[in-house]
N, C-alpha and C positions, 0 to 999 in steps of 0.2 A: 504493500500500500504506500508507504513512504515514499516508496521509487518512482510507482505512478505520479503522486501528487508533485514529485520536483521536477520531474519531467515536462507535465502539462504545464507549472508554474512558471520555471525556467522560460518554457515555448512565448509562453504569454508576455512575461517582462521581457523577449527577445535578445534574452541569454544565453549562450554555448553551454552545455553541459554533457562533461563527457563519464566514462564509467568511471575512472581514475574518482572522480568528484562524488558519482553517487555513491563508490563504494566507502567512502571518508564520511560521509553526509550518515549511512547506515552506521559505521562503528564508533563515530560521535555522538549520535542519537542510544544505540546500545548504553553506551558509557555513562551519557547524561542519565539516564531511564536507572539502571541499576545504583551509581553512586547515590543516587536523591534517596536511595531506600534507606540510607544511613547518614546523610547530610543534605542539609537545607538549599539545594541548587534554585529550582525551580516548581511553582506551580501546576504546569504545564508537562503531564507526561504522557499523555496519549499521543499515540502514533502520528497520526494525521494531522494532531495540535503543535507535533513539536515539529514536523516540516512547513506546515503555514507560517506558525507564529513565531517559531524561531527562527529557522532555516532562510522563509521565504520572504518574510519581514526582513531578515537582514540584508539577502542577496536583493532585494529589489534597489538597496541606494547606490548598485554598482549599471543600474537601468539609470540614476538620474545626475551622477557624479562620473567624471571619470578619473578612475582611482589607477591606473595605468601608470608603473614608475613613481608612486609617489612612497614617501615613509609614513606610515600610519600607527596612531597610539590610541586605542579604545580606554578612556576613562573611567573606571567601573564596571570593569567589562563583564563582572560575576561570572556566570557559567559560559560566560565567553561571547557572547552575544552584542554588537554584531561582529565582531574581530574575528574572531575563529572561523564563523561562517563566511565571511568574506573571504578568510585567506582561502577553504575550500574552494569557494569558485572560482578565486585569481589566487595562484598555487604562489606565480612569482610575486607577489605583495611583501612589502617590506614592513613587519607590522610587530607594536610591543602593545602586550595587554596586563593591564595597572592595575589592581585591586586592591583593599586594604584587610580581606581576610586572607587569610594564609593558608587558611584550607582551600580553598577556593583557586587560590594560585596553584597548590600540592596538586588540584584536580586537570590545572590544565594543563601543567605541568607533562603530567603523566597520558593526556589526553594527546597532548602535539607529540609527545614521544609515538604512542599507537600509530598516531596517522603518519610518522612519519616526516615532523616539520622541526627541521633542527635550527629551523632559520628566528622561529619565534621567541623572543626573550617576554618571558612570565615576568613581572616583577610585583613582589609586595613591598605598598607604600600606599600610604594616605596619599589620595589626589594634591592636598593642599601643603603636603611636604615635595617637592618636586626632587627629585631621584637627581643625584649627578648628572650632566652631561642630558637634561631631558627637558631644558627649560628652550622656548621658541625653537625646537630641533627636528618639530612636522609638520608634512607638508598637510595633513589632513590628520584631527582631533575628532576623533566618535563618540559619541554616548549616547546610552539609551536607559540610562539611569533614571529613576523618578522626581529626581529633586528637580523643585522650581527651576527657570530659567536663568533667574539672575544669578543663584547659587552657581548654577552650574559652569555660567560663564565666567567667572570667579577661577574657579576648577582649572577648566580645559585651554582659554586660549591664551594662559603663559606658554602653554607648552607649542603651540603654532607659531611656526616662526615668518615672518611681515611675507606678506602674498601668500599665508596658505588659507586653509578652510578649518571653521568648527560646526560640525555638522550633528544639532541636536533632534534626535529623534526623537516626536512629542506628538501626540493626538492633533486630531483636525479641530479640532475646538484650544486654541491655544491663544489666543487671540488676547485673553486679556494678560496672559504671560508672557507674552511678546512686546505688549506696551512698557506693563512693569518692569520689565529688562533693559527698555532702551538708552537708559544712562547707565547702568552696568556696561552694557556693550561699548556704546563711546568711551568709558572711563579706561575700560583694558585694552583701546588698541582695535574695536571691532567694528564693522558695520553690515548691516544687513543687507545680504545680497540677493537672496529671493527664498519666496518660502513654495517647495514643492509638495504636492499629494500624491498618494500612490495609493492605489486597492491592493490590499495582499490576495494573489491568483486563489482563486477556491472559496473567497469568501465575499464575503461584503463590508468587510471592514476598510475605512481609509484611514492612512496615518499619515502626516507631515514630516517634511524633513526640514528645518530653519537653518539657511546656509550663511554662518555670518565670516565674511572675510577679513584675515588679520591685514589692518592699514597702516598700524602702528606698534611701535613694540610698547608690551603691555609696562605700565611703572614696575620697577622693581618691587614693590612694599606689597604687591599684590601675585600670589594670593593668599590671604590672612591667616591668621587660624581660625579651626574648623569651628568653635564655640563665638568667635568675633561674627566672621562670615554668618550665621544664625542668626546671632543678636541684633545685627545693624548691616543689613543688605544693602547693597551699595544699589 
């Protein structure tokens, strides 16, 4: 079933998709399905639900971005999402995924080993402690984390460095966290450069993508600590 639906999915966002990819897609899904039985990954573990909502939610932002040659860092990437899935589709993607639990990292850890991806550095770190060497240093910043937008621009676009992208994936209805954000955005360095919708294939669901480009390197003093960034949102 899995197969079929990223198949048809793929077809539809007019994606390549070769077996190399579905058989990664099956032993990532496997992995994801089993570890959750003993740790907190994911809500989502029916078959059908983890190639829509993970799988095919993720690969649809390589339908509206073009991620080709670029270095990519998923911020909060939890069970990997959309980082891991991406690399699956685009094997050559140059990509680090960030987390701040450590089990979570041990699982993806051990997951890119399976598939096979010795290219990906896991790292555990708070978003808002920025890792050596990881401050303005991609050319595209993903999250699909649920925190507000301003928090999250706070987060991700120290780490985009001047002409790349921070690409928050957020519901269709985000409008009023769009406004709330727009001086966050100028204050780090950002501006909004278009906000795209997509259907995930198989369903009826539409999700946004808010693509804001770095124009300016973000001030040094930002980004705060995580208990500031709460208390007094920029």
């Amino acid at each position: 079933m899995l197969e079929e639906i990223l198949r048809s999915g793929f077809e539809e966002l007019g994606l390549p998709l070769d077996e190399r990819a579905l058989a990664r897609y099956r032993l990532f899904a496997d992995m994801l399905v089993e570890t959750n039985k003993v740790m907190n990954l994911t809500a989502i573990t029916e078959e059908a639900d983890v190639a829509r909502l993970h799988f095919l939610d993720s690969a649809a932002l390589l339908s509206l971005v073009p991620f080709e040659g670029k270095r990519v860092i998923d911020v909060g990437t939890g069970a990997g999402f959309p980082g891991l899935a991406l690399k699956i589709a685009l094997p050559e993607l140059s990509l680090v995924l960030l987390d701040s639990l450590d089990k979570r990292i041990g699982f993806l850890r051990e997951t890119c080993r399976a598939l096979d991806f010795d290219d990906v550095a896991c790292i555990h770190a708070r978003a808002e402690e920025i890792p050596a060497g990881c401050r303005a240093a991609y050319d595209i910043a993903v999250s699909r984390a649920v925190a507000r937008l301003n928090l999250l621009c706070e987060l991700c676009l120290p780490y985009v460095k001047k002409g790349g992208l921070f690409l928050a994936m957020k519901s269709r209805d985000h409008a009023d966290e769009l406004s709330e954000a727009k001086h966050a955005i100028a204050l780090l360095g950002g501006g909004v450069e278009a906000e795209k919708d997509y259907r995930i294939p198989g369903t009826e669901i539409v999700h946004s993508v808010i693509c804001i480009r770095k124009i300016a390197d973000t001030p040094p003093k930002y980004p705060r600590r995580w208990a500031q960034i709460k208390k007094q949102p920029l």
